[in-house]
C-alpha positions as CSV (number, residue, x, y, z in Angstrom):
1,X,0.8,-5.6,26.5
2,X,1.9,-3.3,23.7
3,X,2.3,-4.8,20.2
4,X,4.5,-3.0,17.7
5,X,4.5,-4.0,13.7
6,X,7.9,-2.5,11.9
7,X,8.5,-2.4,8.2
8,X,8.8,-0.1,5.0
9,X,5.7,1.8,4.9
10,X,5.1,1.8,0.9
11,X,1.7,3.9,0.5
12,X,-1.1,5.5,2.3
13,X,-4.4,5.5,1.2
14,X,-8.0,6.0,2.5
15,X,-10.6,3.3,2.2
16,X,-14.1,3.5,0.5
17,X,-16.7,4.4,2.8
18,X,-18.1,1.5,4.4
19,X,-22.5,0.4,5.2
20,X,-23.6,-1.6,7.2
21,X,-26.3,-3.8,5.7
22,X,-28.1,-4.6,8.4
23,X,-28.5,-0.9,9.7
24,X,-28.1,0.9,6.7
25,X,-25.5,3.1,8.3
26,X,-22.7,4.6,6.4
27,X,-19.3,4.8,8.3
28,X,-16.4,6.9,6.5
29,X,-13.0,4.6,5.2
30,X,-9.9,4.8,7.3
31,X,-6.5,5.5,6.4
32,X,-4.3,2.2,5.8
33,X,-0.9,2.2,6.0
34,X,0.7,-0.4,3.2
35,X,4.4,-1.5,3.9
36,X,6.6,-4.3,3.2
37,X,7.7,-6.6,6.6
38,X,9.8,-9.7,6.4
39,X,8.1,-13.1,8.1
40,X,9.8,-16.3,8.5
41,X,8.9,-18.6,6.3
42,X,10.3,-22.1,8.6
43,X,12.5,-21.3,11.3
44,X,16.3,-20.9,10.9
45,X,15.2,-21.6,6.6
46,X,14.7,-18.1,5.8
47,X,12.1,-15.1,5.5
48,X,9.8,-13.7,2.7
49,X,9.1,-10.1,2.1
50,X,5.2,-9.5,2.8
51,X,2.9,-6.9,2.1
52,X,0.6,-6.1,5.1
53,X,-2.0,-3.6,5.3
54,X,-3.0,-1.6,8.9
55,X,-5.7,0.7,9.2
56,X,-5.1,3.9,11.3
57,X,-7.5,6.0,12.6
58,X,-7.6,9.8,11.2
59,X,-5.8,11.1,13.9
60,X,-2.7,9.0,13.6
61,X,-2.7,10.1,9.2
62,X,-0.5,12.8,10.1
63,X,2.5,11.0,11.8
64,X,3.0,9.1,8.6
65,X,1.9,10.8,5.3
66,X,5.2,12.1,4.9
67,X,7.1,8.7,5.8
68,X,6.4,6.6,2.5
69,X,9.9,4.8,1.5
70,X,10.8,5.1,5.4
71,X,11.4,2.5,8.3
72,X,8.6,3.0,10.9
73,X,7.3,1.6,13.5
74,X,2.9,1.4,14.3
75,X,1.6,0.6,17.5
76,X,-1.2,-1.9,16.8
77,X,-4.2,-4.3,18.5
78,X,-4.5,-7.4,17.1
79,X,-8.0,-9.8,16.4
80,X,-8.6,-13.1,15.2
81,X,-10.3,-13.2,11.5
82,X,-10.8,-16.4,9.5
83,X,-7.8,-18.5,11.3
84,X,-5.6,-15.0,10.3
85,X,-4.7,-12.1,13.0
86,X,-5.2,-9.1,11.5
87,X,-3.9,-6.0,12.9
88,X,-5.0,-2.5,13.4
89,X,-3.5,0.7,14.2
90,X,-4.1,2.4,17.5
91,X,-3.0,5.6,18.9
């Protein structure tokens, strides 16, 4: 199954580098992609403009750095966190 997220991508910007706690290893920040998507709000009432946020991994940075203010569309996987899907980009 192939998921597909579409919207105005708005920014791009890197993440803080991330440890782990438990481990003590230090992991470098990704790339997020920040664009504006519309979701419906009730069905047949109407949508709301949302700001979603997708991480990309480094390889992907190039495809869109020069797309800010642009329609595009980002292959993504999607997980379960805290009763919210959250969705990440994939190449």
């Amino acid at each position: 199954m192939r998921i597909q997220v579409k919207g105005k991508l708005n920014n791009i910007f890197k993440r803080g580098d991330y440890t782990n706690k438990d481990t003590g290893e230090t992991k470098e920040g990704k790339y997020q992609l920040e664009f504006m998507t519309q979701k419906e709000v009730i069905k047949g009432a109407g949508f709301e403009t949302v700001i979603e946020k997708i991480s990309i991994p480094d390889e992907l940075y190039p495809k869109y750095k020069d797309m800010i203010g642009k329609d595009i569309v980002v292959n993504v996987g999607a997980m379960a966190q805290n009763r919210r899907v959250i969705f990440y980009g994939v190449a």
